[in-house]
TIVO-2410 file (N, C-alpha, C; in nm, 3 decimals):
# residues 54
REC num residu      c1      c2      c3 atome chaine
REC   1      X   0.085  -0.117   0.000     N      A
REC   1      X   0.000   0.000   0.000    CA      A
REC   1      X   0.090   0.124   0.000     C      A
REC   2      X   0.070   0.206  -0.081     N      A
REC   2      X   0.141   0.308  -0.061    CA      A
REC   2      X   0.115   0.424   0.042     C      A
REC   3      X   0.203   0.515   0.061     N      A
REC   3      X   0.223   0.583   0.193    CA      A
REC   3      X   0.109   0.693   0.159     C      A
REC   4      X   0.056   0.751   0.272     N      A
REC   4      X  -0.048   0.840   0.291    CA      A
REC   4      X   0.021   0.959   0.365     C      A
REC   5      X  -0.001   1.087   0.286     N      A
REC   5      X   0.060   1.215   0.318    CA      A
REC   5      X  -0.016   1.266   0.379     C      A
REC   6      X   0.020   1.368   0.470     N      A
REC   6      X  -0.124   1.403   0.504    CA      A
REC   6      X  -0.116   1.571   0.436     C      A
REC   7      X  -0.220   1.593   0.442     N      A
REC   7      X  -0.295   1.714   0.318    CA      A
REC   7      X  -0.313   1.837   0.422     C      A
REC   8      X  -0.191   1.886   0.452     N      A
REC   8      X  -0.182   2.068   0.494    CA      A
REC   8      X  -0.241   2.183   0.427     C      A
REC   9      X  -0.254   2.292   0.431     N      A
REC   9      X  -0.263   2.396   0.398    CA      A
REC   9      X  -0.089   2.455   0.385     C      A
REC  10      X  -0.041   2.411   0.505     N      A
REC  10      X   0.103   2.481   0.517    CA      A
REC  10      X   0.219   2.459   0.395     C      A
REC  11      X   0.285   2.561   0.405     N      A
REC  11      X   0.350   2.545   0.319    CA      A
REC  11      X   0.372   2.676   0.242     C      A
REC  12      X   0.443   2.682   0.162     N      A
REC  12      X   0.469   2.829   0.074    CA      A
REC  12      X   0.388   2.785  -0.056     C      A
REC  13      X   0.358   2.929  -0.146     N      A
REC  13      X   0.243   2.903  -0.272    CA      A
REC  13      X   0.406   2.821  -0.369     C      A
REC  14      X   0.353   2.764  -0.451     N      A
REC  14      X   0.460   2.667  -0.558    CA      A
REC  14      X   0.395   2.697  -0.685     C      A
REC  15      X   0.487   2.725  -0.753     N      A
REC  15      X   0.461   2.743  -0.876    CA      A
REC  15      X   0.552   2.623  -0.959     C      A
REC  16      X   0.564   2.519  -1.064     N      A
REC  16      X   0.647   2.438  -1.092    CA      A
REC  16      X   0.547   2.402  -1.252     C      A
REC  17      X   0.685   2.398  -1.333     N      A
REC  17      X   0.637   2.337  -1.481    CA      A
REC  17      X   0.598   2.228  -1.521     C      A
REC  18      X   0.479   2.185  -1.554     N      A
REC  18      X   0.463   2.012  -1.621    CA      A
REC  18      X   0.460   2.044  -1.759     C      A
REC  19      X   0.546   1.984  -1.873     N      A
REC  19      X   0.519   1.972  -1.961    CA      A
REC  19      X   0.562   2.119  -2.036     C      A
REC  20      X   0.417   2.151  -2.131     N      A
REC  20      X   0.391   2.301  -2.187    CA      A
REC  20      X   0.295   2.365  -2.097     C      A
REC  21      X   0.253   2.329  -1.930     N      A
REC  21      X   0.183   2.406  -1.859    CA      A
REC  21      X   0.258   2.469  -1.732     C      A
REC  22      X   0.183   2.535  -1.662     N      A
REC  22      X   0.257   2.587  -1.514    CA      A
REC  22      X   0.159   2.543  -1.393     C      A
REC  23      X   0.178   2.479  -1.292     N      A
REC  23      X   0.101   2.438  -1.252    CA      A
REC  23      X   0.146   2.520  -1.085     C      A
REC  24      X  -0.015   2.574  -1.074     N      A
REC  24      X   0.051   2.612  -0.881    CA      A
REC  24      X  -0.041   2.610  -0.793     C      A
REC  25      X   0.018   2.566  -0.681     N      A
REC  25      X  -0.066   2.536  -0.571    CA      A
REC  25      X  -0.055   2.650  -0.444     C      A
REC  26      X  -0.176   2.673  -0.441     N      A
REC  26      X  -0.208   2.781  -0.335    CA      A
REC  26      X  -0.237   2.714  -0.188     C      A
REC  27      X  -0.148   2.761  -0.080     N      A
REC  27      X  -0.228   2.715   0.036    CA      A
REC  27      X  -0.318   2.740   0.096     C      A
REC  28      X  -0.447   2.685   0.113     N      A
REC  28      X  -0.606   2.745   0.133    CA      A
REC  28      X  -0.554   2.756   0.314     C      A
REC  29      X  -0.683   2.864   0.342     N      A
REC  29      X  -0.696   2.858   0.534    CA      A
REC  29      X  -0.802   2.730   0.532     C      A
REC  30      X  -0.740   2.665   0.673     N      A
REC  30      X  -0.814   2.559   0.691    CA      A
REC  30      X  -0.779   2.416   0.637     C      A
REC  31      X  -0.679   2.435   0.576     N      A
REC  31      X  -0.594   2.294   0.477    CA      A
REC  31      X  -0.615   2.265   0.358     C      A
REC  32      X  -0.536   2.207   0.311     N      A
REC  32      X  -0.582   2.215   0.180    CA      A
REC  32      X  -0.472   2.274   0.089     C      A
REC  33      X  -0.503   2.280  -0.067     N      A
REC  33      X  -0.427   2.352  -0.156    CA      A
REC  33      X  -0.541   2.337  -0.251     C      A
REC  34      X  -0.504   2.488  -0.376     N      A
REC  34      X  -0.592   2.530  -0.442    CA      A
REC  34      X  -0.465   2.491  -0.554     C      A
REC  35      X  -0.522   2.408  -0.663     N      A
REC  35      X  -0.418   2.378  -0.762    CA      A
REC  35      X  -0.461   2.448  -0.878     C      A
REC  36      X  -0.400   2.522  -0.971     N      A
REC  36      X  -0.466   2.582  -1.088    CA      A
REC  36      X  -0.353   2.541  -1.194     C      A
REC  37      X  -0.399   2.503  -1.355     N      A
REC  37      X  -0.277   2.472  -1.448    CA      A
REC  37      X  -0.330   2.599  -1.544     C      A
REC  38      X  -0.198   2.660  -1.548     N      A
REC  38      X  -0.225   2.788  -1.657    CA      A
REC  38      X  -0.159   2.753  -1.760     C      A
REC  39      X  -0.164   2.778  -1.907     N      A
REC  39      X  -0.053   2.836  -1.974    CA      A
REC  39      X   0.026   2.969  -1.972     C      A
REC  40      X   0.113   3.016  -2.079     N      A
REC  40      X   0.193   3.108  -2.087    CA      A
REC  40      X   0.128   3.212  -2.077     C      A
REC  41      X  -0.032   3.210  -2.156     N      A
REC  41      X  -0.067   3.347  -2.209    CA      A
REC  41      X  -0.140   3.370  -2.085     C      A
REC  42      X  -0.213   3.265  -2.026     N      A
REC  42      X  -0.277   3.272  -1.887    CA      A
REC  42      X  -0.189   3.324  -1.743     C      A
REC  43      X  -0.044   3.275  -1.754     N      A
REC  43      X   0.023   3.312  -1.665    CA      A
REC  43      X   0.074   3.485  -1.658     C      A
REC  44      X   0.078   3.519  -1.767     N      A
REC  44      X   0.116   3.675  -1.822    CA      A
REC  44      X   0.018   3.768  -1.792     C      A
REC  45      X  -0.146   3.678  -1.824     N      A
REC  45      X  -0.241   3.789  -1.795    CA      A
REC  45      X  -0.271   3.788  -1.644     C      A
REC  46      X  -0.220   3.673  -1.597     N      A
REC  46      X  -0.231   3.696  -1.409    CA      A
REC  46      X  -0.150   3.780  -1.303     C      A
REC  47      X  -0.018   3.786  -1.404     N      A
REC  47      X   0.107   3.829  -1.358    CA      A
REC  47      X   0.031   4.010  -1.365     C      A
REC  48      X   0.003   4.032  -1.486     N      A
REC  48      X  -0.047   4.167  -1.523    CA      A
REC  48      X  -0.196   4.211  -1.428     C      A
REC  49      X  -0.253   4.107  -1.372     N      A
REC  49      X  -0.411   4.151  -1.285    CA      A
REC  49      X  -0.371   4.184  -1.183     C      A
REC  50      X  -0.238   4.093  -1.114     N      A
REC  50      X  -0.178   4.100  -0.986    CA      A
REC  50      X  -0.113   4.225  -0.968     C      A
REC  51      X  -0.032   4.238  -1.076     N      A
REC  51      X   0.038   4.375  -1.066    CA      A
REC  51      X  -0.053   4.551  -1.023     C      A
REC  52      X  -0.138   4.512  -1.099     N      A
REC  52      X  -0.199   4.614  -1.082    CA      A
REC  52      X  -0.282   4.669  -0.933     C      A
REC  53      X  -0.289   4.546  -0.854     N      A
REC  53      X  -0.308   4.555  -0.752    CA      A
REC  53      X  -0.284   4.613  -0.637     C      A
REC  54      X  -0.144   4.654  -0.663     N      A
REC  54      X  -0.033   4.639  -0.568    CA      A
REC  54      X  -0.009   4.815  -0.572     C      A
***
């Protein structure tokens, strides 16, 4: 049987490449992670929503 992780919230946000996508996991309150797979053009227009924020 394979090993059982257990499923935090903790942790820092990760951003890491599969393939031709970007895949990143957000740490939710309460546990958990919020996983989203963007592409390039998706990652650029997030980079640009975020920015503007700030």
């Amino acid at each position: 049987m394979a090993a059982m992780k257990p499923r935090t919230g903790d942790g820092p946000l990760e951003v890491t490449k599969e393939g031709r996508s970007l895949v990143m996991r957000v740490p939710l309150e309460g546990g958990g992670r919020l996983v989203v797979e963007l592409n390039a053009a998706e990652a650029t227009a997030l980079k640009e929503a975020l920015g503007g924020v700030v």
